[in-house]
PQR file of N, CA, C, O and H, with PARSE charges and radii, in Angstrom:
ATOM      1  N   UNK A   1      73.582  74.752 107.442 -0.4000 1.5000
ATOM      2  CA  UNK A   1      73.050  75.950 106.835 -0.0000 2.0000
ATOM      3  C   UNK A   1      73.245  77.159 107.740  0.5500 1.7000
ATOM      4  O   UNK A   1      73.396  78.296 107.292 -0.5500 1.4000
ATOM      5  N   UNK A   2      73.232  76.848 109.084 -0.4000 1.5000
ATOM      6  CA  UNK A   2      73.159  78.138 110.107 -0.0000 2.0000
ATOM      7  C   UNK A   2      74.809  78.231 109.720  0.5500 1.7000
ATOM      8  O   UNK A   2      74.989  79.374 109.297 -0.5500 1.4000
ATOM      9  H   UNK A   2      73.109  75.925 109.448  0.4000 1.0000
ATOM     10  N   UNK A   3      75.932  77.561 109.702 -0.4000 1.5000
ATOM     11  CA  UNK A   3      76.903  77.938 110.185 -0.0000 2.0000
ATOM     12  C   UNK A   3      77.341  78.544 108.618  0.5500 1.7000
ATOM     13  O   UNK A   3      78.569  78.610 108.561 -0.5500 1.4000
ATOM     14  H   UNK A   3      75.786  76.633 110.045  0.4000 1.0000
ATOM     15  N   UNK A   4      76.834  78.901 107.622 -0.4000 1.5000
ATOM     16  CA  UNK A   4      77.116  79.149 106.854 -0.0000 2.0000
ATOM     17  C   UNK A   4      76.068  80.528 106.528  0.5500 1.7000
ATOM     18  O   UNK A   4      76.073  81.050 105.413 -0.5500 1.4000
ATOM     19  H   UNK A   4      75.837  78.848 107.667  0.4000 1.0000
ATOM     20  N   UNK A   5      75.465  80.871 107.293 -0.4000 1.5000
ATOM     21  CA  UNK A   5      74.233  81.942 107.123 -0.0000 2.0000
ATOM     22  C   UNK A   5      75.467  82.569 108.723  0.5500 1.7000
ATOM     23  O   UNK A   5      75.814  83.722 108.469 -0.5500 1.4000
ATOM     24  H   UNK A   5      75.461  80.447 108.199  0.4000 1.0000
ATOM     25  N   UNK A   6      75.774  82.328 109.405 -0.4000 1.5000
ATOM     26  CA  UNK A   6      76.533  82.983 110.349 -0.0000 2.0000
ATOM     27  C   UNK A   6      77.491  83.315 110.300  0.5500 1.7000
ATOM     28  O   UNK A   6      77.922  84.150 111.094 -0.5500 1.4000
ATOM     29  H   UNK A   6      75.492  81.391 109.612  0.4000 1.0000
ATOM     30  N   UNK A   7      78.603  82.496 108.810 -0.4000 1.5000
ATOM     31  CA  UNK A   7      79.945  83.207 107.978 -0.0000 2.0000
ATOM     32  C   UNK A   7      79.646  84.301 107.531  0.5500 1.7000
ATOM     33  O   UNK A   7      80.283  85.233 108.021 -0.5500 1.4000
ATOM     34  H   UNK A   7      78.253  81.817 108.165  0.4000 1.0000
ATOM     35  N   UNK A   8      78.714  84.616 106.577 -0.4000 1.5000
ATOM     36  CA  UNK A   8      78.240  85.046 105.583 -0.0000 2.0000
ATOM     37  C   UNK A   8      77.823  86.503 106.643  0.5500 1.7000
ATOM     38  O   UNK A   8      78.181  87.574 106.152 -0.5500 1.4000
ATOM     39  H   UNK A   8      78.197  83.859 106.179  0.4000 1.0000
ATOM     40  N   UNK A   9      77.225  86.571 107.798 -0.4000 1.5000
ATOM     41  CA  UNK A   9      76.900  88.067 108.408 -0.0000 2.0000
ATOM     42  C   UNK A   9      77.998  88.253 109.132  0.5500 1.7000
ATOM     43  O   UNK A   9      78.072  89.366 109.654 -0.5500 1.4000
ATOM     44  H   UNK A   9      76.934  85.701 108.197  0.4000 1.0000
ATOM     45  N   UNK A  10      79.140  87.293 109.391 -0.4000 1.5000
ATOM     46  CA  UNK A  10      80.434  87.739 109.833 -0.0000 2.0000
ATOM     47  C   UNK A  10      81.067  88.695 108.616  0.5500 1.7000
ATOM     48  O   UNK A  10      81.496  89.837 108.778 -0.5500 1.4000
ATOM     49  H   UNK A  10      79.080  86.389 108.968  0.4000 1.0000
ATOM     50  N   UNK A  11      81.037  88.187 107.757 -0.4000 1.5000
ATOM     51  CA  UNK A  11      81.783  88.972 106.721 -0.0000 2.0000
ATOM     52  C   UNK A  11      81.240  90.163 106.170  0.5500 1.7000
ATOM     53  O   UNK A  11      81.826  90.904 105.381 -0.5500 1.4000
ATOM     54  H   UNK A  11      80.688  87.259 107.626  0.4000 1.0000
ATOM     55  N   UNK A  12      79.832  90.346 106.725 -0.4000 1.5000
ATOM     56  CA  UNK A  12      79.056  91.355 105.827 -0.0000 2.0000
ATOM     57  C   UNK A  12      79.207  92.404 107.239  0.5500 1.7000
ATOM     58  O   UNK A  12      79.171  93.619 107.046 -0.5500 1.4000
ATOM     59  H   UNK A  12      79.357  89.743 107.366  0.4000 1.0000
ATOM     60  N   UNK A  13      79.331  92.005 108.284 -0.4000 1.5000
ATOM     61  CA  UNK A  13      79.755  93.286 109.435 -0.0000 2.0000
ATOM     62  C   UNK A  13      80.901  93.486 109.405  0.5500 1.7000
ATOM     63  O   UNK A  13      81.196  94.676 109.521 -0.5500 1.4000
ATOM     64  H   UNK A  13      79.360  91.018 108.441  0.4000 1.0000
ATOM     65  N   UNK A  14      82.034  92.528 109.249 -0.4000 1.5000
ATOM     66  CA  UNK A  14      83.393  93.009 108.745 -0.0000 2.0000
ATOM     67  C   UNK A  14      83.587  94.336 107.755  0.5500 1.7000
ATOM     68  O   UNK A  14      84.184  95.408 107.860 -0.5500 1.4000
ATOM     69  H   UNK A  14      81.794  91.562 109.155  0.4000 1.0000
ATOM     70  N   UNK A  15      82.669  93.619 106.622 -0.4000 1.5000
ATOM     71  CA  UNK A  15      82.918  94.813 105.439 -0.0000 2.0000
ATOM     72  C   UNK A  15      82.385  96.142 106.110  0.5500 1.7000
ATOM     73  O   UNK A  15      82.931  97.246 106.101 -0.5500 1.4000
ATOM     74  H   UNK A  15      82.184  92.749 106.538  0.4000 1.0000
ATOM     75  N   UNK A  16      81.207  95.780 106.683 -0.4000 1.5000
ATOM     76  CA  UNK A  16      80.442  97.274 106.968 -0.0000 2.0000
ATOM     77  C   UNK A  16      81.309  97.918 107.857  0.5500 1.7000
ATOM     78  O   UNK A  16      81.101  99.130 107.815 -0.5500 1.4000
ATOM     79  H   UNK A  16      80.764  94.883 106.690  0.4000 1.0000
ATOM     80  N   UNK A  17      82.436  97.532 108.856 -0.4000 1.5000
ATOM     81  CA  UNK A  17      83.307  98.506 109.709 -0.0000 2.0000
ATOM     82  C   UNK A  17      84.002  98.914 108.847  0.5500 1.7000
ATOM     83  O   UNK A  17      84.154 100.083 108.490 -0.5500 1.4000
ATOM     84  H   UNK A  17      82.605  96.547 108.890  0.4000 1.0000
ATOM     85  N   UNK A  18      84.582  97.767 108.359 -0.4000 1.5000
ATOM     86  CA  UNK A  18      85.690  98.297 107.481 -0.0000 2.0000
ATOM     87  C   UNK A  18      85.636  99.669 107.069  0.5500 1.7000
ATOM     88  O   UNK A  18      86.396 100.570 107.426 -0.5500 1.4000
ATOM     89  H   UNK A  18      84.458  96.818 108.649  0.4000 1.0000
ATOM     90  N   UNK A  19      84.430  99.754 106.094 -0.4000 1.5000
ATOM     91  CA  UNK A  19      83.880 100.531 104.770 -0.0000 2.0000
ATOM     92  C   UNK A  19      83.237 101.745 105.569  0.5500 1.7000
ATOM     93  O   UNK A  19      82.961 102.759 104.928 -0.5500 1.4000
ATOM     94  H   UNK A  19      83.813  99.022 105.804  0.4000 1.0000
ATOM     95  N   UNK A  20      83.016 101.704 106.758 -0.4000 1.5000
ATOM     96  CA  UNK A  20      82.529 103.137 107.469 -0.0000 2.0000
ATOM     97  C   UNK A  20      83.279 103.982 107.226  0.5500 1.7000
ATOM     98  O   UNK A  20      84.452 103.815 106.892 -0.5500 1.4000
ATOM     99  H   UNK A  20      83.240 100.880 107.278  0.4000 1.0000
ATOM    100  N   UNK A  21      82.494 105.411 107.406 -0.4000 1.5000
ATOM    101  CA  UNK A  21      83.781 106.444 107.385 -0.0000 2.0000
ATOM    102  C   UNK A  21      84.193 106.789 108.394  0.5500 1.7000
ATOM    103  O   UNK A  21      85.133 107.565 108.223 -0.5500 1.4000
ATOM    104  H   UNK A  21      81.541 105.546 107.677  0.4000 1.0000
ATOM    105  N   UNK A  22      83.965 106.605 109.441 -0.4000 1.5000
ATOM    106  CA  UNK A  22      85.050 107.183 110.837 -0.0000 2.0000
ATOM    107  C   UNK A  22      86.681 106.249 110.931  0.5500 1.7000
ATOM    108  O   UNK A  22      87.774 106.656 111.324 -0.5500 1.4000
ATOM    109  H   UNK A  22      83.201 105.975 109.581  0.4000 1.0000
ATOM    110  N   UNK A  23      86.319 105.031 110.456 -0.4000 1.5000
ATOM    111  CA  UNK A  23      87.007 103.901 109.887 -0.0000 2.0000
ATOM    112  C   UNK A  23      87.823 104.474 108.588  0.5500 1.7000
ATOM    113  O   UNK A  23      88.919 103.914 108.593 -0.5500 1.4000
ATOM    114  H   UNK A  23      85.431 104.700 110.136  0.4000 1.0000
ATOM    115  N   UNK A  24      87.736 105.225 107.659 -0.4000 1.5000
ATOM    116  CA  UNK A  24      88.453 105.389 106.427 -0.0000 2.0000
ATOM    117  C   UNK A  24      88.929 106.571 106.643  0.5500 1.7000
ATOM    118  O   UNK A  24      89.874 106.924 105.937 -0.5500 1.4000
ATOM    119  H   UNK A  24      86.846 105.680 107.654  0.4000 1.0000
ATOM    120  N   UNK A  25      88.374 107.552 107.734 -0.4000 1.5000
ATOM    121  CA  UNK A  25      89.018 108.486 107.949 -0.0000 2.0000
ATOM    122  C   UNK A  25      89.931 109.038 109.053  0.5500 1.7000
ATOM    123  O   UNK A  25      90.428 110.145 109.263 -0.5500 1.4000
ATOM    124  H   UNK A  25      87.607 107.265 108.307  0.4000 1.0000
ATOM    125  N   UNK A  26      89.966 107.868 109.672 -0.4000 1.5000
ATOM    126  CA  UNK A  26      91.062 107.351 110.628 -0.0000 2.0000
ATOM    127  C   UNK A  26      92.184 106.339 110.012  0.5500 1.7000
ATOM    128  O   UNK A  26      93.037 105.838 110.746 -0.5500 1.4000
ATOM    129  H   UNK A  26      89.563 106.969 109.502  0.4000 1.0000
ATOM    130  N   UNK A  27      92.128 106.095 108.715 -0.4000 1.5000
ATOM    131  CA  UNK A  27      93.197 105.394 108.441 -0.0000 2.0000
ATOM    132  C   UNK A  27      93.660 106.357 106.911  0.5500 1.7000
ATOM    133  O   UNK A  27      94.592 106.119 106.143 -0.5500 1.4000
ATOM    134  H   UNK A  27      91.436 106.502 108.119  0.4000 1.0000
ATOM    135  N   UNK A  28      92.991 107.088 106.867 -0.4000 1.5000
ATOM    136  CA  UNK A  28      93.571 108.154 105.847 -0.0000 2.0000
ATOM    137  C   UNK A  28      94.312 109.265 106.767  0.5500 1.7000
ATOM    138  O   UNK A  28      95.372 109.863 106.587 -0.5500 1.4000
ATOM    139  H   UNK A  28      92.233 107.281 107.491  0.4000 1.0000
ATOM    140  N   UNK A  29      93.545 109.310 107.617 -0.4000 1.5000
ATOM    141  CA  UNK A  29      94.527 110.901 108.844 -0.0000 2.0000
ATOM    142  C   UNK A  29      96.044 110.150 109.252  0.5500 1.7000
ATOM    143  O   UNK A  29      97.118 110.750 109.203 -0.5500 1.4000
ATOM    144  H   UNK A  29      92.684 108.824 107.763  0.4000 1.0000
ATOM    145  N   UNK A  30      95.891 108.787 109.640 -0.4000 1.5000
ATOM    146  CA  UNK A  30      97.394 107.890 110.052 -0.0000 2.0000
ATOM    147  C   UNK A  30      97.415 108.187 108.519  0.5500 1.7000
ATOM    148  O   UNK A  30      97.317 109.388 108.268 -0.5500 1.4000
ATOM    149  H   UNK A  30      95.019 108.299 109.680  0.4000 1.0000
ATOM    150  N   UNK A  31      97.476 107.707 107.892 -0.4000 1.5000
ATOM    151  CA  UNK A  31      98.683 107.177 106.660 -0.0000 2.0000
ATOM    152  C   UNK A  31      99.428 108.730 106.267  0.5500 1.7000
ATOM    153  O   UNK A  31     100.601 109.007 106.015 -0.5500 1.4000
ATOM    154  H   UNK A  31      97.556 106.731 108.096  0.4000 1.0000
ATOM    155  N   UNK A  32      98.505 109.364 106.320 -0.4000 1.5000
ATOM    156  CA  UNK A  32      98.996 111.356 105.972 -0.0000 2.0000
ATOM    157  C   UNK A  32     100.075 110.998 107.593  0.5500 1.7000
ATOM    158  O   UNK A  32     101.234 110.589 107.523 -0.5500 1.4000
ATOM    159  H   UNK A  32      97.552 109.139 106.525  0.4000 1.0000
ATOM    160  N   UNK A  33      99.563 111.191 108.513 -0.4000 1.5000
ATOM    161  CA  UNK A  33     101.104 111.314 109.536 -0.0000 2.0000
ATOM    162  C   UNK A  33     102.118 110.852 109.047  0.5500 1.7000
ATOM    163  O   UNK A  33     103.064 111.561 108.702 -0.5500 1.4000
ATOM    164  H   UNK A  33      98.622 111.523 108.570  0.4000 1.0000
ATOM    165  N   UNK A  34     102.089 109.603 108.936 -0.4000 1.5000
ATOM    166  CA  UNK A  34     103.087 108.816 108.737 -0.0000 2.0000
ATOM    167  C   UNK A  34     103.812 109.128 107.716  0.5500 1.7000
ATOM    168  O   UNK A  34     105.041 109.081 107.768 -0.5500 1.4000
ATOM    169  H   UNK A  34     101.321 109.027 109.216  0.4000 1.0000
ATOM    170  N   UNK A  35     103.093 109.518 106.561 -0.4000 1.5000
ATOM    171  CA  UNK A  35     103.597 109.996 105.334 -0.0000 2.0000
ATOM    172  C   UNK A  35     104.485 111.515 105.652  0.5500 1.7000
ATOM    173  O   UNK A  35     105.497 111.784 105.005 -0.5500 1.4000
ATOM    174  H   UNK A  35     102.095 109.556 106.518  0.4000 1.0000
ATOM    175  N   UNK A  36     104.130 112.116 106.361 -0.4000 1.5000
ATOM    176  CA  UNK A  36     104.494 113.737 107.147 -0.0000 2.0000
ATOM    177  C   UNK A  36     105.562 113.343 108.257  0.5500 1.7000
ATOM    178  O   UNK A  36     106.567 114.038 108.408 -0.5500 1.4000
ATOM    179  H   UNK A  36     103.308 111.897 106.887  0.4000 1.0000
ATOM    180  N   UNK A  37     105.363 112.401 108.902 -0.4000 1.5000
ATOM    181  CA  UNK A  37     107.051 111.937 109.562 -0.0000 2.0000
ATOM    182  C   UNK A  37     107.644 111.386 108.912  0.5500 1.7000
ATOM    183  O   UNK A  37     108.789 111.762 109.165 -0.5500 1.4000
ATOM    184  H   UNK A  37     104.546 111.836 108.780  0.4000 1.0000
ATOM    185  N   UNK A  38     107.671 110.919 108.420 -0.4000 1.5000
ATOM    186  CA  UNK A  38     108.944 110.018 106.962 -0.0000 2.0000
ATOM    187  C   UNK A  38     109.410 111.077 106.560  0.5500 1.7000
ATOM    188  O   UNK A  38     110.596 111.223 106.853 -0.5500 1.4000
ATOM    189  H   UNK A  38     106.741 110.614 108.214  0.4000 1.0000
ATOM    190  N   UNK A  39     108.924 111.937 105.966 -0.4000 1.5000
ATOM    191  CA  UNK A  39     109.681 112.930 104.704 -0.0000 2.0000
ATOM    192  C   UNK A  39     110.402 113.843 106.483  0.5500 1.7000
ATOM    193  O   UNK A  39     111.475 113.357 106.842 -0.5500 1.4000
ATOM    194  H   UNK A  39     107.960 111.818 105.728  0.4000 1.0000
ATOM    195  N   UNK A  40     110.089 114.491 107.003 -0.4000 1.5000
ATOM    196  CA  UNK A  40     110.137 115.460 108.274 -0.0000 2.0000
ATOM    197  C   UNK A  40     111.707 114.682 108.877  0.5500 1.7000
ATOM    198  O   UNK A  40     112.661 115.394 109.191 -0.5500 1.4000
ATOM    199  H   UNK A  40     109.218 114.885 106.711  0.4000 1.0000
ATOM    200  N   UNK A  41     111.745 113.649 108.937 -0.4000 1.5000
ATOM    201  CA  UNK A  41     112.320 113.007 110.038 -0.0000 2.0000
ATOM    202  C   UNK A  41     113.204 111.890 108.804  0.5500 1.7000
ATOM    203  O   UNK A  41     113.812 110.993 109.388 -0.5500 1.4000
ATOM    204  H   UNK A  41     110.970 113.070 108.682  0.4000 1.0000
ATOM    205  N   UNK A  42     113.277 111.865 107.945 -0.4000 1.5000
ATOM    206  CA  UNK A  42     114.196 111.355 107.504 -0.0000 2.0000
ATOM    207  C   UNK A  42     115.763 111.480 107.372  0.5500 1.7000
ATOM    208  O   UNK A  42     116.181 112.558 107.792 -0.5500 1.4000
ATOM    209  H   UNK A  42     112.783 112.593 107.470  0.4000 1.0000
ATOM    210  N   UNK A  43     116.622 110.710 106.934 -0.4000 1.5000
ATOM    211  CA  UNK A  43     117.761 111.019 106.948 -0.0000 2.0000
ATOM    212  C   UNK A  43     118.415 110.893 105.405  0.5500 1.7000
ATOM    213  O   UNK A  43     119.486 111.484 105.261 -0.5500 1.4000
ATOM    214  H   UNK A  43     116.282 109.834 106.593  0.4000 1.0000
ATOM    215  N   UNK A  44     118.003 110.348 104.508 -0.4000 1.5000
ATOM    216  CA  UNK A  44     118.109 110.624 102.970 -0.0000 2.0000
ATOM    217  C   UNK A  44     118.251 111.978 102.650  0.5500 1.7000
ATOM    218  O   UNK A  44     117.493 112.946 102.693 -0.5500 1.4000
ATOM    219  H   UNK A  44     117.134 109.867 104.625  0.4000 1.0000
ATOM    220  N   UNK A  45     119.645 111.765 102.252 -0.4000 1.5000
ATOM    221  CA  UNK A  45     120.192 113.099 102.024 -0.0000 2.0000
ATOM    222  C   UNK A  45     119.654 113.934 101.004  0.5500 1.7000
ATOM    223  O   UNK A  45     119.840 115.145 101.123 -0.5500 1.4000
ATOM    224  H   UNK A  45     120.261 110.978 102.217  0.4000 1.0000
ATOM    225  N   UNK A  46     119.067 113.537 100.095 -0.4000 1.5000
ATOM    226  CA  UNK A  46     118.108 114.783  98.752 -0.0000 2.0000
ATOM    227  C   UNK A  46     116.908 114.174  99.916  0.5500 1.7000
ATOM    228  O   UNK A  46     117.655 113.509 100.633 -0.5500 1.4000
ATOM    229  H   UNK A  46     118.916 112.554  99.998  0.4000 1.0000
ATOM    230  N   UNK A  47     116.066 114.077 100.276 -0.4000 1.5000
ATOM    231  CA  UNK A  47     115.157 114.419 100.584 -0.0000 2.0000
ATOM    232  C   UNK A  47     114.944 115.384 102.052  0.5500 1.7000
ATOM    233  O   UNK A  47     113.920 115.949 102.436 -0.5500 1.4000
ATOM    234  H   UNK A  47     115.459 114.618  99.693  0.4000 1.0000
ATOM    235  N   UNK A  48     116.098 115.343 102.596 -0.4000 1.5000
ATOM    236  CA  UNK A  48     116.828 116.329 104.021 -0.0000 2.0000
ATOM    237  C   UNK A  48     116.541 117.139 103.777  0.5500 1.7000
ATOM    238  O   UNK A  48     115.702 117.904 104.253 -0.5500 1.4000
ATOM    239  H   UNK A  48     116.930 114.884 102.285  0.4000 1.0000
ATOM    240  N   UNK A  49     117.457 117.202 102.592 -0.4000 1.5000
ATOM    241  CA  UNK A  49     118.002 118.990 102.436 -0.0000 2.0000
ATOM    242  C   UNK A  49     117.014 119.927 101.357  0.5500 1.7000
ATOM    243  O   UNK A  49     117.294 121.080 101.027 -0.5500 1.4000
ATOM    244  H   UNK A  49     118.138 116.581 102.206  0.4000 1.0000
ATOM    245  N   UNK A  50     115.893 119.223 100.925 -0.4000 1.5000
ATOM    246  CA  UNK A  50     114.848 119.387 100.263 -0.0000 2.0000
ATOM    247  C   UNK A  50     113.579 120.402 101.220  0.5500 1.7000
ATOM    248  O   UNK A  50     112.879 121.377 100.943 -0.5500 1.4000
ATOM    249  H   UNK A  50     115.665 118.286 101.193  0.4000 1.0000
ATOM    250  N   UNK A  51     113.774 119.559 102.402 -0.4000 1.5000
ATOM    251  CA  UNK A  51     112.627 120.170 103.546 -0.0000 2.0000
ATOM    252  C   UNK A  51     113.385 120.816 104.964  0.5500 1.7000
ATOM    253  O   UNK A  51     112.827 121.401 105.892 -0.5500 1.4000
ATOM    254  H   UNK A  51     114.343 118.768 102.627  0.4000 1.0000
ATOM    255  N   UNK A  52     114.777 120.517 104.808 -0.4000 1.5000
ATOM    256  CA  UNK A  52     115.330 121.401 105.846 -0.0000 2.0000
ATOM    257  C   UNK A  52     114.693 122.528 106.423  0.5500 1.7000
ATOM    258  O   UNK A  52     114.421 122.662 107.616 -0.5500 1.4000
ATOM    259  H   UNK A  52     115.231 120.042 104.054  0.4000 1.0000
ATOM    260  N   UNK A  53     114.527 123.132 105.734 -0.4000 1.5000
ATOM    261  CA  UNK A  53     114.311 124.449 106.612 -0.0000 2.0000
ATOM    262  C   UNK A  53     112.228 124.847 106.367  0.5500 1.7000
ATOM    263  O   UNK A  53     111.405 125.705 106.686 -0.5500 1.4000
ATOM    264  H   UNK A  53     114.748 123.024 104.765  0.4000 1.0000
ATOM    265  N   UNK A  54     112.284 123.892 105.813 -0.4000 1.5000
ATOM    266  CA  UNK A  54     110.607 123.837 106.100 -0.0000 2.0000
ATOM    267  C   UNK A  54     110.449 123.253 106.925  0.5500 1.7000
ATOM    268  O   UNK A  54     109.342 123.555 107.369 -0.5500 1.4000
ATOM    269  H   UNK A  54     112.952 123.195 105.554  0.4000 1.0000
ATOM    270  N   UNK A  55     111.134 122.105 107.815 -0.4000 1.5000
ATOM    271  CA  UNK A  55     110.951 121.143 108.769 -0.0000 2.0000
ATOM    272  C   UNK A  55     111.352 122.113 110.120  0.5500 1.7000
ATOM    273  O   UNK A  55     110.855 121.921 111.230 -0.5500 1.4000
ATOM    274  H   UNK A  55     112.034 121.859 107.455  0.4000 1.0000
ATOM    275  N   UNK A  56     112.188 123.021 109.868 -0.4000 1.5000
ATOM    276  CA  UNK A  56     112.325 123.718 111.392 -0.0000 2.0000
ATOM    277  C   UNK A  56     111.723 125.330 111.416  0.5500 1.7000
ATOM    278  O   UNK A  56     112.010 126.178 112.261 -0.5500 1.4000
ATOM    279  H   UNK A  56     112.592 123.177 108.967  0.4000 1.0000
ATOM    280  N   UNK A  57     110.993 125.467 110.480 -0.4000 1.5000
ATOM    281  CA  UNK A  57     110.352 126.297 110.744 -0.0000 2.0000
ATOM    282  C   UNK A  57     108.954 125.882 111.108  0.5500 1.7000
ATOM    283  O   UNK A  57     108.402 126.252 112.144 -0.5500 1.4000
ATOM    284  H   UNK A  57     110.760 124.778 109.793  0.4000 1.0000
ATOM    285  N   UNK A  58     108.468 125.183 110.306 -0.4000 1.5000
ATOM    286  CA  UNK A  58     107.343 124.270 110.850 -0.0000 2.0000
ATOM    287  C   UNK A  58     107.029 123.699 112.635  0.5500 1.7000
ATOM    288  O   UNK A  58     106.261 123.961 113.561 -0.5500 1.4000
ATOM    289  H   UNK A  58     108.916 124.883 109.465  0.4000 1.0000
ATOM    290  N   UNK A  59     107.950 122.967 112.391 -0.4000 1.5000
ATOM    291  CA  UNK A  59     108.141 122.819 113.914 -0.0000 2.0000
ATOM    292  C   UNK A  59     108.450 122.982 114.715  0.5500 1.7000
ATOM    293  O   UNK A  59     108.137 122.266 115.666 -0.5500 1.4000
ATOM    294  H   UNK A  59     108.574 122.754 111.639  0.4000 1.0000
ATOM    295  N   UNK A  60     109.298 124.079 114.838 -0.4000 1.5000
ATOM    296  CA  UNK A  60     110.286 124.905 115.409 -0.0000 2.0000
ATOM    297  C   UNK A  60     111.279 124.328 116.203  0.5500 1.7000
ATOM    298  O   UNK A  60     111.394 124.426 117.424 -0.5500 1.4000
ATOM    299  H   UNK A  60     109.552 124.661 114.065  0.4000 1.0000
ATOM    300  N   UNK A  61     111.978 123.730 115.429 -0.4000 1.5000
ATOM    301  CA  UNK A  61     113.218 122.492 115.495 -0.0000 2.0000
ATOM    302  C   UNK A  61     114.366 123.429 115.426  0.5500 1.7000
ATOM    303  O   UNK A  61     114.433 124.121 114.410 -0.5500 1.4000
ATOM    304  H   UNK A  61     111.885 123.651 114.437  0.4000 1.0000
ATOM    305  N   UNK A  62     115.515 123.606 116.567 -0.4000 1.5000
ATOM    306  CA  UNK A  62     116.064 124.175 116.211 -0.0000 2.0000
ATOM    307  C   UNK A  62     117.098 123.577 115.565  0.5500 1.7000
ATOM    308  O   UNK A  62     117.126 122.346 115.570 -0.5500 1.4000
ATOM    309  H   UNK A  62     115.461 123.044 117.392  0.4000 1.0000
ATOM    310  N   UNK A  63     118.084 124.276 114.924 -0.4000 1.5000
ATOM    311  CA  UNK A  63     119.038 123.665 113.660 -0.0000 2.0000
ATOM    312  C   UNK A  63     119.863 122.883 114.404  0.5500 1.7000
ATOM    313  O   UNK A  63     119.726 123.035 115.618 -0.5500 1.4000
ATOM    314  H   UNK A  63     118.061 125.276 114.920  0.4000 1.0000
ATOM    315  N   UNK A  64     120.923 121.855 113.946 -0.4000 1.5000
ATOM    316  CA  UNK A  64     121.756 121.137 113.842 -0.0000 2.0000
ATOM    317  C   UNK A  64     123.032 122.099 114.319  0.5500 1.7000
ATOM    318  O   UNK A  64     124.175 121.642 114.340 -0.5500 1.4000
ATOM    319  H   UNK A  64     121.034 121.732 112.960  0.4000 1.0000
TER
END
């Protein structure tokens, strides 16, 4: 019974980090980066030449 009353608050502090918000809003701020270097830093040619010159003005990248 204990080792099953001691799964059971493993999983219920799991959820509770999980489900925090410093926790959801640290994995929403990464996924936006990541999502913002992919498009920035890609090499797919319609999506390049789409943000070209938003990507070096933004960052002040100078041109190619």
């Amino acid at each position: 019974m204990t080792t099953q009353s001691s799964s059971a608050s493993i999983w219920q502090q799991t959820a509770r980090l999980t489900l925090s918000t410093p926790v959801q809003a640290t994995l929403y701020i990464s996924l936006c980066a990541l999502t913002i270097w992919t498009v920035y830093f890609t090499t797919y040619p319609a999506v390049h030449d789409k943000v070209h010159s938003l990507r070096h003005h933004t960052l002040m990248v100078s041109c190619h």
